[in-house]
PDB file of N, CA, C and O in Angstrom:
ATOM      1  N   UNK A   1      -7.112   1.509  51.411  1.00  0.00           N
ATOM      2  CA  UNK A   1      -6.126   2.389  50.836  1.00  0.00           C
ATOM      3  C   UNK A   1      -4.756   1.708  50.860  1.00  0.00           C
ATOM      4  O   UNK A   1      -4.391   0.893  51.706  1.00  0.00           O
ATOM      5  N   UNK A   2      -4.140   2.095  49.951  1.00  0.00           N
ATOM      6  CA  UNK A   2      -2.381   1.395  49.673  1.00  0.00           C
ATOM      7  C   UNK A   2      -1.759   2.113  50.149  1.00  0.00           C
ATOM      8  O   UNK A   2      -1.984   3.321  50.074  1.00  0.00           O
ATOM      9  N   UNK A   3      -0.842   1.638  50.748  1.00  0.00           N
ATOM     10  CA  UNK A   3       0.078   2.529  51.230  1.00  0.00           C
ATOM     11  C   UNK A   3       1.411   3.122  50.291  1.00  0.00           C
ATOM     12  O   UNK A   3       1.691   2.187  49.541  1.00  0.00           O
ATOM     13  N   UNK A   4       2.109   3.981  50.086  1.00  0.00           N
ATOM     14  CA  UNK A   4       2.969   4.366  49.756  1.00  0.00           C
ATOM     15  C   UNK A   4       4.150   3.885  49.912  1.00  0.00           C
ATOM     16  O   UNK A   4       4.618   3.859  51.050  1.00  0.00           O
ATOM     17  N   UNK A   5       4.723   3.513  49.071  1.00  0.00           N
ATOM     18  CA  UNK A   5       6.105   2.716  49.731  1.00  0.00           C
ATOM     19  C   UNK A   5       7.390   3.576  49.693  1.00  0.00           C
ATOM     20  O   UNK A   5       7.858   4.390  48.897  1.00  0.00           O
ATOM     21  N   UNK A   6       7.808   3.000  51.017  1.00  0.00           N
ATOM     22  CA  UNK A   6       9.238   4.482  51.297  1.00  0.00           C
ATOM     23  C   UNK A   6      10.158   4.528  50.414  1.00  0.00           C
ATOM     24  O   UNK A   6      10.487   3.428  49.971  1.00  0.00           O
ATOM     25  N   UNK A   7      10.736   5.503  49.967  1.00  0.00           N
ATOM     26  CA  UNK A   7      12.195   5.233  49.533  1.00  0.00           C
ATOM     27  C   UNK A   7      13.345   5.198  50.170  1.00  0.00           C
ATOM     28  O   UNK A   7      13.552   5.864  51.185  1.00  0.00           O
ATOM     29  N   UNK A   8      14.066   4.541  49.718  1.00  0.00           N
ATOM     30  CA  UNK A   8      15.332   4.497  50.876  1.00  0.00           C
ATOM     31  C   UNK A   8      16.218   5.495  51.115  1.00  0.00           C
ATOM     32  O   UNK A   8      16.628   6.135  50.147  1.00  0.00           O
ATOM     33  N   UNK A   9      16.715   5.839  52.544  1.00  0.00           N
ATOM     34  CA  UNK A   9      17.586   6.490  53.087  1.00  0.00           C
ATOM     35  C   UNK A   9      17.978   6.848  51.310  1.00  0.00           C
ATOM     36  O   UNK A   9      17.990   5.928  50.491  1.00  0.00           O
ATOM     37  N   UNK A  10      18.225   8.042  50.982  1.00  0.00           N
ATOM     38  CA  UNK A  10      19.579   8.755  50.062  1.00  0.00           C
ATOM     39  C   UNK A  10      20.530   9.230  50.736  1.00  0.00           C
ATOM     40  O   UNK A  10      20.479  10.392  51.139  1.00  0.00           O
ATOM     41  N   UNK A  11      21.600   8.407  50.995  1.00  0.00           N
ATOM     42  CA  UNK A  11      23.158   9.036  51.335  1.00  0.00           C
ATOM     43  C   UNK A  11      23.463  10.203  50.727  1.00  0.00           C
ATOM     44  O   UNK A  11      22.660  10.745  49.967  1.00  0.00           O
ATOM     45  N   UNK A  12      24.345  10.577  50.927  1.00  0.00           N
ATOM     46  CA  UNK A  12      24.786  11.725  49.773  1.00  0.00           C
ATOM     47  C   UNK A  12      25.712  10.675  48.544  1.00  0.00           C
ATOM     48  O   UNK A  12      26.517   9.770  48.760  1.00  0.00           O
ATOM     49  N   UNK A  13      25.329  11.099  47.564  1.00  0.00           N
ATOM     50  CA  UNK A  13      26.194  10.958  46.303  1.00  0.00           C
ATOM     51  C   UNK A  13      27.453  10.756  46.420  1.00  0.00           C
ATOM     52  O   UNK A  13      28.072   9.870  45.832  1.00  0.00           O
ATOM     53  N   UNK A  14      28.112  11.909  47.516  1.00  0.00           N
ATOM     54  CA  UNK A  14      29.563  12.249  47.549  1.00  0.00           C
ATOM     55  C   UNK A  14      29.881  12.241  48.922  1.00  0.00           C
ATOM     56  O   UNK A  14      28.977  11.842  49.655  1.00  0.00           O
ATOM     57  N   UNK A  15      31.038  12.614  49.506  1.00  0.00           N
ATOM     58  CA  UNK A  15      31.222  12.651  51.040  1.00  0.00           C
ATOM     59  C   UNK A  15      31.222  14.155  51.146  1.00  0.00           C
ATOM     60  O   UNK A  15      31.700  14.493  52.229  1.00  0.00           O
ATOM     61  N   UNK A  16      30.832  15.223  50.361  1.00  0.00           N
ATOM     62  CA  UNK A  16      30.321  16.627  50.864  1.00  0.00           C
ATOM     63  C   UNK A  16      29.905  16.685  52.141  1.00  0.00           C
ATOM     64  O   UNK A  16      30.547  17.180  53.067  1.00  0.00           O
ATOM     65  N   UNK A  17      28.292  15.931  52.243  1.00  0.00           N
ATOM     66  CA  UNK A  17      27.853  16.346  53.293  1.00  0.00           C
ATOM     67  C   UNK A  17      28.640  15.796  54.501  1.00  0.00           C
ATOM     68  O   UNK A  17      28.461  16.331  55.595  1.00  0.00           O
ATOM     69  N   UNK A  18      29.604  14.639  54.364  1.00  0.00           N
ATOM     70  CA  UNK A  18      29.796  14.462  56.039  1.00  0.00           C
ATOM     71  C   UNK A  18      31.106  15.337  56.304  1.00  0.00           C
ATOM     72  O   UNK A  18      31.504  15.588  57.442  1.00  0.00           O
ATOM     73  N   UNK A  19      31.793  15.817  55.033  1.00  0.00           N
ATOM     74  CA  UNK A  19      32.768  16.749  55.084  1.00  0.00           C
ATOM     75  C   UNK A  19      32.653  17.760  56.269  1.00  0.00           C
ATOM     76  O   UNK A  19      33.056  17.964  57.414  1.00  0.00           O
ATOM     77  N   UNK A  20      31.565  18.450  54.929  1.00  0.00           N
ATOM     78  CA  UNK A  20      30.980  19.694  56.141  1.00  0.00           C
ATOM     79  C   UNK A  20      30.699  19.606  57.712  1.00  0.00           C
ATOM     80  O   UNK A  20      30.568  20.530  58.514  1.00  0.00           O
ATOM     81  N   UNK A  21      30.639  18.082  57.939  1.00  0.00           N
ATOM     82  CA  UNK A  21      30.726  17.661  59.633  1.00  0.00           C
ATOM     83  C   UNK A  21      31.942  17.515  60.030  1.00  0.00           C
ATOM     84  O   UNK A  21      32.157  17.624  61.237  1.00  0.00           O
ATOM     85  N   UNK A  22      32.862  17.279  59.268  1.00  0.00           N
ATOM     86  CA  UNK A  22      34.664  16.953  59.767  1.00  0.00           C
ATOM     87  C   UNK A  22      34.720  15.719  59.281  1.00  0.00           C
ATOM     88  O   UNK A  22      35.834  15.207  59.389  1.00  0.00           O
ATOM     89  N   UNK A  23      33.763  14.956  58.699  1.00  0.00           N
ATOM     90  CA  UNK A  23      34.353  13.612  59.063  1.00  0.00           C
ATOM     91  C   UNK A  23      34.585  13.229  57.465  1.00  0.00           C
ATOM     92  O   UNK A  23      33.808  13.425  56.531  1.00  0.00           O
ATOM     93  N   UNK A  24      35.664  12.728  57.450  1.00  0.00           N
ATOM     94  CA  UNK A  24      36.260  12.509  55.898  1.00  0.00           C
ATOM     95  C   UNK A  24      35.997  10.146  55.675  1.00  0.00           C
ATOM     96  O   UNK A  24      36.551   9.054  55.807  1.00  0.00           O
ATOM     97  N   UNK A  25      34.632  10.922  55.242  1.00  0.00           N
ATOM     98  CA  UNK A  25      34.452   9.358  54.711  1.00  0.00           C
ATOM     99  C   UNK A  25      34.760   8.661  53.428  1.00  0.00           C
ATOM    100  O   UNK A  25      34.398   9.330  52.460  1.00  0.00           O
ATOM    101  N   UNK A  26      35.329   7.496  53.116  1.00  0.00           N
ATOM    102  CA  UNK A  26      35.822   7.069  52.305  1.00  0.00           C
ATOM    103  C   UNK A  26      34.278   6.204  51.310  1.00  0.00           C
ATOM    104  O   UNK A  26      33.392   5.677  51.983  1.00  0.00           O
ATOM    105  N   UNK A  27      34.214   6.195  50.151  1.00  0.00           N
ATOM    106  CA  UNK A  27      33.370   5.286  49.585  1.00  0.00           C
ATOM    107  C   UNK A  27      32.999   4.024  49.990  1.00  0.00           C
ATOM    108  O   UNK A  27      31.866   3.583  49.796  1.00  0.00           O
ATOM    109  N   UNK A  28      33.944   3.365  50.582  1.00  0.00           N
ATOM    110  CA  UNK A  28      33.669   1.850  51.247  1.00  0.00           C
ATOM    111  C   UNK A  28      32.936   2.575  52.520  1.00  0.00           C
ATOM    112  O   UNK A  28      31.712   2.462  52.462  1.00  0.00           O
ATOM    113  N   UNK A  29      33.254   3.046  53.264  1.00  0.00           N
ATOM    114  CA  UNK A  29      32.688   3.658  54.688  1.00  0.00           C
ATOM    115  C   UNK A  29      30.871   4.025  54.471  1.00  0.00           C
ATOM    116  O   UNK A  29      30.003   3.602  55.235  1.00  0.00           O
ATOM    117  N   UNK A  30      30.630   4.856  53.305  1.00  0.00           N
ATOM    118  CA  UNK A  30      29.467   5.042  52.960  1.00  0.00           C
ATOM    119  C   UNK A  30      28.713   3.859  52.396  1.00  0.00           C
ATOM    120  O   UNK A  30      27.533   3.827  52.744  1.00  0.00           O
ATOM    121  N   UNK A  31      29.048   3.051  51.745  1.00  0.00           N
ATOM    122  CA  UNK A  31      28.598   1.251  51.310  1.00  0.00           C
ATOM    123  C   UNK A  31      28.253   0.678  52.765  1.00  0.00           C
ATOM    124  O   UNK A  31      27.298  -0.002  53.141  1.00  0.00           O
ATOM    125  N   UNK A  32      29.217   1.121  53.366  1.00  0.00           N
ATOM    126  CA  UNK A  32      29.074  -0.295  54.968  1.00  0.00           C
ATOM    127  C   UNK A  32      27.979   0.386  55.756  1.00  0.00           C
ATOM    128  O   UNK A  32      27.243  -0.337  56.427  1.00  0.00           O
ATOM    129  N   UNK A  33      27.720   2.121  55.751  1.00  0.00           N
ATOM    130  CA  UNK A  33      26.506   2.509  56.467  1.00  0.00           C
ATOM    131  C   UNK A  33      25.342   2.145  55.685  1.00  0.00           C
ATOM    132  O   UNK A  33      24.361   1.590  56.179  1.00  0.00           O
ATOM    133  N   UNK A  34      25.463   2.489  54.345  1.00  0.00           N
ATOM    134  CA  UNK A  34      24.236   2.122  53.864  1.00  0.00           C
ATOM    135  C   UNK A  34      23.646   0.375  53.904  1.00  0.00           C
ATOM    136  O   UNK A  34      22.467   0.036  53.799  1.00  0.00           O
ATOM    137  N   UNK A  35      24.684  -0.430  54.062  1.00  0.00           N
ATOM    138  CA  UNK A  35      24.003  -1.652  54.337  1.00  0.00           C
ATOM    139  C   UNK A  35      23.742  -2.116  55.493  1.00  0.00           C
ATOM    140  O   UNK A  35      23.384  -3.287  55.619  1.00  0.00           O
ATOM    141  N   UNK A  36      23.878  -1.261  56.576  1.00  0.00           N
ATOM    142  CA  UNK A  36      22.929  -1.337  57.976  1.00  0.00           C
ATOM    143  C   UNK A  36      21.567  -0.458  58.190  1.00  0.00           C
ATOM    144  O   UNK A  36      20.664  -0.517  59.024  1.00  0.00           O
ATOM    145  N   UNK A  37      21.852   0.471  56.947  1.00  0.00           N
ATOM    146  CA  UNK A  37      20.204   1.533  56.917  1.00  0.00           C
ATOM    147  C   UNK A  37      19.127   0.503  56.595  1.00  0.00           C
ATOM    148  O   UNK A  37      19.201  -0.399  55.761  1.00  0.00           O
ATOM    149  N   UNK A  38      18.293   0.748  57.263  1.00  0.00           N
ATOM    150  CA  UNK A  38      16.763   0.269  57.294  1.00  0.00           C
ATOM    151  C   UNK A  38      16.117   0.764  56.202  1.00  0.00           C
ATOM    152  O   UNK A  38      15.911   1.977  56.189  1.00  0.00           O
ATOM    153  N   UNK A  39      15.500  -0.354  54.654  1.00  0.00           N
ATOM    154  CA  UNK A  39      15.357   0.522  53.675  1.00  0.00           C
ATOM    155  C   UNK A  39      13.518   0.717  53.692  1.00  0.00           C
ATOM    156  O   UNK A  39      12.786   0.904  52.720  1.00  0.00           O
ATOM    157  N   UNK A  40      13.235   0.623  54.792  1.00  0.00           N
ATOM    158  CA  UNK A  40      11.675   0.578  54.876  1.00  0.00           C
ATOM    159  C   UNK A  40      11.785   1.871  56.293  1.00  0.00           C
ATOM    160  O   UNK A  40      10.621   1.838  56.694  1.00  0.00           O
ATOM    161  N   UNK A  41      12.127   2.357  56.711  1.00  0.00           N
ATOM    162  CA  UNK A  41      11.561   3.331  57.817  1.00  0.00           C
ATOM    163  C   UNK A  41      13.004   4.755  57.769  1.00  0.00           C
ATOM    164  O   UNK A  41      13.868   4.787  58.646  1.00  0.00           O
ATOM    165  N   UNK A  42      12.971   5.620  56.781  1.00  0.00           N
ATOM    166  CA  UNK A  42      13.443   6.613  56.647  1.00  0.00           C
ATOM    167  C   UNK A  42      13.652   7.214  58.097  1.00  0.00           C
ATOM    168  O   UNK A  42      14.839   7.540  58.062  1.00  0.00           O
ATOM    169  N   UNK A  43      13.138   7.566  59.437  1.00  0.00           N
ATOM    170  CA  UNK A  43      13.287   8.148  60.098  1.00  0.00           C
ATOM    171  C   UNK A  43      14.849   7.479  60.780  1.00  0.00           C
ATOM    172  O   UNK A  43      15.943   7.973  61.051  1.00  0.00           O
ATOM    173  N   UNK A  44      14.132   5.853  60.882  1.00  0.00           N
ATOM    174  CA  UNK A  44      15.535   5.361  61.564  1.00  0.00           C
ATOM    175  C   UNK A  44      16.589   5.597  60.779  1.00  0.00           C
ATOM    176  O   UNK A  44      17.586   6.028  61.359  1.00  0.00           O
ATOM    177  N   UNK A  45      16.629   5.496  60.046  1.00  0.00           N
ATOM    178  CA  UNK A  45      17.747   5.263  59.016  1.00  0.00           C
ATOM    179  C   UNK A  45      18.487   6.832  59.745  1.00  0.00           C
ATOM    180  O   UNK A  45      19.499   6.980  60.429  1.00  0.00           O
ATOM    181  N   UNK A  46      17.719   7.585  59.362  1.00  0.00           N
ATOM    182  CA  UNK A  46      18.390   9.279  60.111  1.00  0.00           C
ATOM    183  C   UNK A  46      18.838   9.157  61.074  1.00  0.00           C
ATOM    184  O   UNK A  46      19.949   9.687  61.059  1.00  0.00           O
ATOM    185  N   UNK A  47      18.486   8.484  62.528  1.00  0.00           N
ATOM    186  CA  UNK A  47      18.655   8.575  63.648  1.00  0.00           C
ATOM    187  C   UNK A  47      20.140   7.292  63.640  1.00  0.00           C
ATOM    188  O   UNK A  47      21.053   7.139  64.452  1.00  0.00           O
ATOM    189  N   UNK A  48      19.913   6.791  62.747  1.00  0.00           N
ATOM    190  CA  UNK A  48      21.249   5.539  62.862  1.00  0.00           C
ATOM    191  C   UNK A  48      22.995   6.649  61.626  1.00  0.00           C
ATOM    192  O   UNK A  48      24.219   6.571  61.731  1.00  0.00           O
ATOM    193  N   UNK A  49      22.256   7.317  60.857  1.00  0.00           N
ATOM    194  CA  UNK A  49      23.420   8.017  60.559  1.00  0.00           C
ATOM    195  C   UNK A  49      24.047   9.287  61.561  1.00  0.00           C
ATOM    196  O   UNK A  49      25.161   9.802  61.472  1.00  0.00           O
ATOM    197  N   UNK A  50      23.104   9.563  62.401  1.00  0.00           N
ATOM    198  CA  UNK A  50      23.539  11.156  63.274  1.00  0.00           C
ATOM    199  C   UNK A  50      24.421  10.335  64.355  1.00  0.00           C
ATOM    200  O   UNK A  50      25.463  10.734  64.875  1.00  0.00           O
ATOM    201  N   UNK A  51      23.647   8.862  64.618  1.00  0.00           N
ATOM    202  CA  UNK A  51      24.559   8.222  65.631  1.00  0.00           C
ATOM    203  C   UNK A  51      25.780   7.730  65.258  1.00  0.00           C
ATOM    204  O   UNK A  51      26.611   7.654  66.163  1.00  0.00           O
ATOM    205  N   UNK A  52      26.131   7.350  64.085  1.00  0.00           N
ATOM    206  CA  UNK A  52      27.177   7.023  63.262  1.00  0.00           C
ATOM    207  C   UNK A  52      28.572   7.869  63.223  1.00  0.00           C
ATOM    208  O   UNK A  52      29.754   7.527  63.255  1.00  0.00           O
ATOM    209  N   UNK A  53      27.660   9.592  63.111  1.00  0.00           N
ATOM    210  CA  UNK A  53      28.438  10.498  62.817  1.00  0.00           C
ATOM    211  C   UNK A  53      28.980  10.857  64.755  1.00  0.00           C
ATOM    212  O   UNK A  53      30.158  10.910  65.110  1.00  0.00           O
ATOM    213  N   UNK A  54      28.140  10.991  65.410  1.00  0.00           N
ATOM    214  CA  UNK A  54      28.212  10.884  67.248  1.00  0.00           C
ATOM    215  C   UNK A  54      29.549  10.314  67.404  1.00  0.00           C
ATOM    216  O   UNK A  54      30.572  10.785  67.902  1.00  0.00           O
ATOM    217  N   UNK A  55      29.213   8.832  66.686  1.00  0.00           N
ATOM    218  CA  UNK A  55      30.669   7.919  67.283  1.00  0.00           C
ATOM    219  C   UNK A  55      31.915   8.420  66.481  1.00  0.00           C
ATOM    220  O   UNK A  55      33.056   8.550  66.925  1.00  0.00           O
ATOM    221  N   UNK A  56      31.539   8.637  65.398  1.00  0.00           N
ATOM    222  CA  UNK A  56      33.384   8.892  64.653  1.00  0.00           C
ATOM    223  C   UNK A  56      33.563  10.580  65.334  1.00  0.00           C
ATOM    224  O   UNK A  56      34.701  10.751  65.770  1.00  0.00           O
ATOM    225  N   UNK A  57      32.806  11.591  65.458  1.00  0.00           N
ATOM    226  CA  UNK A  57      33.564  12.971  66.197  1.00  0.00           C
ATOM    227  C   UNK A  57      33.677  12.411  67.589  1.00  0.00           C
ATOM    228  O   UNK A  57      34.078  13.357  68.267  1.00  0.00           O
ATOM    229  N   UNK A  58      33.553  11.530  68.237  1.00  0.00           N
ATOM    230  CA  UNK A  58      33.352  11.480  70.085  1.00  0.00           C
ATOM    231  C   UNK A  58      35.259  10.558  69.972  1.00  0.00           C
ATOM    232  O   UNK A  58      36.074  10.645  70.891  1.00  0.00           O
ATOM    233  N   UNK A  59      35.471   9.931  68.904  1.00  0.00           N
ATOM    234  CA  UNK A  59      36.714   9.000  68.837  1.00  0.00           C
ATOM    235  C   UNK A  59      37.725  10.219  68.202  1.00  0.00           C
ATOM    236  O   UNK A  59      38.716  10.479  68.886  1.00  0.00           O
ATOM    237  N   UNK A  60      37.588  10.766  67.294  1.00  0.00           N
ATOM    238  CA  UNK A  60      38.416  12.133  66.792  1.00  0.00           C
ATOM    239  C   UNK A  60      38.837  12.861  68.546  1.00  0.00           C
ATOM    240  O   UNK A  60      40.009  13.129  68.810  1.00  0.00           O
ATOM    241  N   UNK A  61      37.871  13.059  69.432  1.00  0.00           N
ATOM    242  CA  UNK A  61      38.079  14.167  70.278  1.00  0.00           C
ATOM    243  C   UNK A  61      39.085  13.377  71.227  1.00  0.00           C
ATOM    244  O   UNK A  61      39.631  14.179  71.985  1.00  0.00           O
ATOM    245  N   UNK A  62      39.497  12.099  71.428  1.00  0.00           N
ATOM    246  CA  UNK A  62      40.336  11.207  71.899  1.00  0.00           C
ATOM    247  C   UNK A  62      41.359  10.996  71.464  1.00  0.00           C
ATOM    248  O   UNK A  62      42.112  10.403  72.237  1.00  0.00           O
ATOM    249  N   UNK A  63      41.841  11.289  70.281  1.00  0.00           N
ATOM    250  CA  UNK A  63      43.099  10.903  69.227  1.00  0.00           C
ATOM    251  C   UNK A  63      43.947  12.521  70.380  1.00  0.00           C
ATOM    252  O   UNK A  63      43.645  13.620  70.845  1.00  0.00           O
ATOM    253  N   UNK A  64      45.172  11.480  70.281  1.00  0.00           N
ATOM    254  CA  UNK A  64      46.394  12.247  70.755  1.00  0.00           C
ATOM    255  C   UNK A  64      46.846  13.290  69.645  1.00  0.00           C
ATOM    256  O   UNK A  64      46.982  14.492  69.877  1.00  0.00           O
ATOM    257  N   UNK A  65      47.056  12.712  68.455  1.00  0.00           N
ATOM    258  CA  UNK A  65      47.182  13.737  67.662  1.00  0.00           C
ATOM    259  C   UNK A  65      46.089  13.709  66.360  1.00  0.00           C
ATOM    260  O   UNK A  65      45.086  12.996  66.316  1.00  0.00           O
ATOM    261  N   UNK A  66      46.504  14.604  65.379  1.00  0.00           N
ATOM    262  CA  UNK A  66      45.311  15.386  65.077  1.00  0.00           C
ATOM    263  C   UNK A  66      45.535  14.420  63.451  1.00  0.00           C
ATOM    264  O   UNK A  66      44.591  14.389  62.662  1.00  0.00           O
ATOM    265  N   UNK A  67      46.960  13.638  63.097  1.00  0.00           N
ATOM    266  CA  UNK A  67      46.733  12.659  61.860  1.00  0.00           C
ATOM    267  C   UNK A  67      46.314  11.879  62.301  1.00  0.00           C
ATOM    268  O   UNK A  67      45.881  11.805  61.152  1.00  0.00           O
ATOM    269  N   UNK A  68      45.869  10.984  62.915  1.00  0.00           N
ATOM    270  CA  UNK A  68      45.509   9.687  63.765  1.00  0.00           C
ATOM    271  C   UNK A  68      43.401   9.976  63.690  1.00  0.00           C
ATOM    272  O   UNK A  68      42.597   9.057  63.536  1.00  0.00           O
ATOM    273  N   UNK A  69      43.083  11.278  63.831  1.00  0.00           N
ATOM    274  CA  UNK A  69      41.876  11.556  64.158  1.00  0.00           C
ATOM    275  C   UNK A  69      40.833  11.110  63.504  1.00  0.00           C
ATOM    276  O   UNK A  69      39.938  10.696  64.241  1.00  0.00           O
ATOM    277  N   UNK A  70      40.610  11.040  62.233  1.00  0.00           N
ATOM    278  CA  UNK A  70      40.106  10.392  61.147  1.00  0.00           C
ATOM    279  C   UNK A  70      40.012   8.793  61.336  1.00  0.00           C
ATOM    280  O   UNK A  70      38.908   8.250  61.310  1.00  0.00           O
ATOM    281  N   UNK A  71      40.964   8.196  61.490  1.00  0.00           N
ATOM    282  CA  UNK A  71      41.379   6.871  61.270  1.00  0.00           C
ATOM    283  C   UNK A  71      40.866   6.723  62.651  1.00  0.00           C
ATOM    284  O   UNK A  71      40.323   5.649  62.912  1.00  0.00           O
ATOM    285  N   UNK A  72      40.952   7.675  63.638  1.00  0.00           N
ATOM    286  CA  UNK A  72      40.147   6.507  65.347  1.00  0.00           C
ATOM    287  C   UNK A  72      38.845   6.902  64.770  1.00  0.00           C
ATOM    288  O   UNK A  72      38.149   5.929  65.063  1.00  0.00           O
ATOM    289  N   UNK A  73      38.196   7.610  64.222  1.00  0.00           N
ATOM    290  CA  UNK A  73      36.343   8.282  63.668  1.00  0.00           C
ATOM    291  C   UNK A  73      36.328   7.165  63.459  1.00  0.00           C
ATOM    292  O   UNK A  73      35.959   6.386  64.338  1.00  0.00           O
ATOM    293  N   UNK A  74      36.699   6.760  62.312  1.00  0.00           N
ATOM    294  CA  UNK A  74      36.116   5.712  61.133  1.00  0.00           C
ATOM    295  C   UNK A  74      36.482   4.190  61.335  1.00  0.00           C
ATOM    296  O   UNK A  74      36.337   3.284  60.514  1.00  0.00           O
ATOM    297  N   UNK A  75      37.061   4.106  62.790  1.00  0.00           N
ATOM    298  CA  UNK A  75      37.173   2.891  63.427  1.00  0.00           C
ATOM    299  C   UNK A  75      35.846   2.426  64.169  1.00  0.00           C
ATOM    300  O   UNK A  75      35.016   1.544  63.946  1.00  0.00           O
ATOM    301  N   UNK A  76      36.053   3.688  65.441  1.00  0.00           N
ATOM    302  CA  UNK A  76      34.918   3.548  65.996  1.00  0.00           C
ATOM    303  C   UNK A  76      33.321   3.677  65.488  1.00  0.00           C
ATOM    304  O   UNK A  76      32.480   2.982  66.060  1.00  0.00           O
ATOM    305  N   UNK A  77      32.991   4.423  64.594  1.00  0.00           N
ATOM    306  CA  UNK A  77      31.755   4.492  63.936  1.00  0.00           C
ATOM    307  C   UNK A  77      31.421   2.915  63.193  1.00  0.00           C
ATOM    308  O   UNK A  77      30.431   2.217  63.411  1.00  0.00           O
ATOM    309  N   UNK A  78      32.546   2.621  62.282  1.00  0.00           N
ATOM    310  CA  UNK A  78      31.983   1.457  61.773  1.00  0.00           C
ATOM    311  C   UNK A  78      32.475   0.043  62.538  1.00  0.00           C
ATOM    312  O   UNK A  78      32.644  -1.034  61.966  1.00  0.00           O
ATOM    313  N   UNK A  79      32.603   0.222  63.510  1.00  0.00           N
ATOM    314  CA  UNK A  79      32.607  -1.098  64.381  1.00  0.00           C
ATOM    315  C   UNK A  79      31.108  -0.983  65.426  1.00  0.00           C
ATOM    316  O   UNK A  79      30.385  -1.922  65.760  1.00  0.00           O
ATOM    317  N   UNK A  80      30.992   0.119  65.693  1.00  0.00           N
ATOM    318  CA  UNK A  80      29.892   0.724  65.944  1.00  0.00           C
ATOM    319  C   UNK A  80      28.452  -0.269  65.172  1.00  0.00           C
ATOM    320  O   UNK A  80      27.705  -1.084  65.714  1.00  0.00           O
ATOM    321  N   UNK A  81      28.482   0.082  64.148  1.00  0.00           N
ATOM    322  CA  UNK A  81      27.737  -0.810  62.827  1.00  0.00           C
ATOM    323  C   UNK A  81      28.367  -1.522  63.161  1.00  0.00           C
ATOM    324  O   UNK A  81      28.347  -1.509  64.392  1.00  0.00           O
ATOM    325  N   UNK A  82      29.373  -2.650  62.574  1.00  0.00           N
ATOM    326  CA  UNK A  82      29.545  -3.717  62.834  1.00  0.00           C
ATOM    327  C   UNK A  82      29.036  -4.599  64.000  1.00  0.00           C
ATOM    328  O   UNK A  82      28.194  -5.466  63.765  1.00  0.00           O
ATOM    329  N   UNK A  83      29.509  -4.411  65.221  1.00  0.00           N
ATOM    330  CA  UNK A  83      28.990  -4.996  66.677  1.00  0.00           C
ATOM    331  C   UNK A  83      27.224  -4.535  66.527  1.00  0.00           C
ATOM    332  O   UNK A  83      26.451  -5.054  67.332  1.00  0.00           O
ATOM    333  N   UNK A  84      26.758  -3.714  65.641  1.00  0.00           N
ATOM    334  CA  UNK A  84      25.477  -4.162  65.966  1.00  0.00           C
ATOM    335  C   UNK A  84      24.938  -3.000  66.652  1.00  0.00           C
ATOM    336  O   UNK A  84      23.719  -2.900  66.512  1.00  0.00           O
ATOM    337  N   UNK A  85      25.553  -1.974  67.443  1.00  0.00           N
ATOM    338  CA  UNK A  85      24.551  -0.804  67.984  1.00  0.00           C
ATOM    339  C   UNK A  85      23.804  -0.437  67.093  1.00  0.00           C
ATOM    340  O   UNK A  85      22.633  -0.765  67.284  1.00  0.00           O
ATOM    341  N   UNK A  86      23.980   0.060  66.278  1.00  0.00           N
ATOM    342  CA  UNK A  86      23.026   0.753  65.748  1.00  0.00           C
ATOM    343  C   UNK A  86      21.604  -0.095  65.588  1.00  0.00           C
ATOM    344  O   UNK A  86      20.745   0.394  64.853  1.00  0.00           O
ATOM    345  N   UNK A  87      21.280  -1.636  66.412  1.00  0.00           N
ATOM    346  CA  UNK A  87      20.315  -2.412  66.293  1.00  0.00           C
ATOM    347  C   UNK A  87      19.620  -1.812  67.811  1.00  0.00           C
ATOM    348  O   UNK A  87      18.417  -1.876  68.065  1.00  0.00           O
ATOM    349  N   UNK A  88      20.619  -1.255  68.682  1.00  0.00           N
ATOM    350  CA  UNK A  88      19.705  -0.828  70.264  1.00  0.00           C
ATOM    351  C   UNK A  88      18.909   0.474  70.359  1.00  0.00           C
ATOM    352  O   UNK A  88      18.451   0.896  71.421  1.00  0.00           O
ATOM    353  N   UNK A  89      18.756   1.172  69.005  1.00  0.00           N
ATOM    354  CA  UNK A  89      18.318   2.196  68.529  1.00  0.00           C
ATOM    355  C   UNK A  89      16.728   1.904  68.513  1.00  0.00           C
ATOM    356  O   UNK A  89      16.266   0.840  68.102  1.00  0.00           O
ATOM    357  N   UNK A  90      16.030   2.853  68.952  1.00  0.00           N
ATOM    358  CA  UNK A  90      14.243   2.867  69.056  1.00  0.00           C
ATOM    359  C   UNK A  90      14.125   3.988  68.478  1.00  0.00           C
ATOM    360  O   UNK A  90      13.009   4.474  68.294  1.00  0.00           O
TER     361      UNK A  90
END
């Protein structure tokens, strides 16, 4: 039997859905997650965006003030990706 081949992670289209989480992602921000998603195992791919979203609200709850909050999210999340965590993920 053949196997079925996955389709890849679908981001959202738009930044709606991470809206509705607080987190105001920019189009480049959604490009840089999607090129650390795993385009063969859909589950990880989920478990590497919830962790994504983990790091930018856990850096928001640290910002002294509340314009700054966004900009520490979307530091820490995609350096996050960058340095590679999202590779210590099982």
């Amino acid at each position: 039997m053949i196997a079925a081949k996955q389709q890849p992670i679908a981001l959202p289209a738009n930044s709606h859905v991470f809206h509705m989480l607080g987190i105001q992602v920019t189009n480049r921000d959604l490009a840089h997650l999607h090129k650390h998603l795993p385009s063969d195992d859909q589950l990880h791919g989920a478990v590497i965006v919830c962790e994504y979203v983990k790091h930018w609200r856990k850096a928001m709850t640290s910002a002294v003030n509340r314009d700054n909050a966004q900009s520490l999210g979307r530091y820490a999340a995609n350096r996050w990706l960058t340095m590679g965590g999202h590779n210590s993920i099982s």
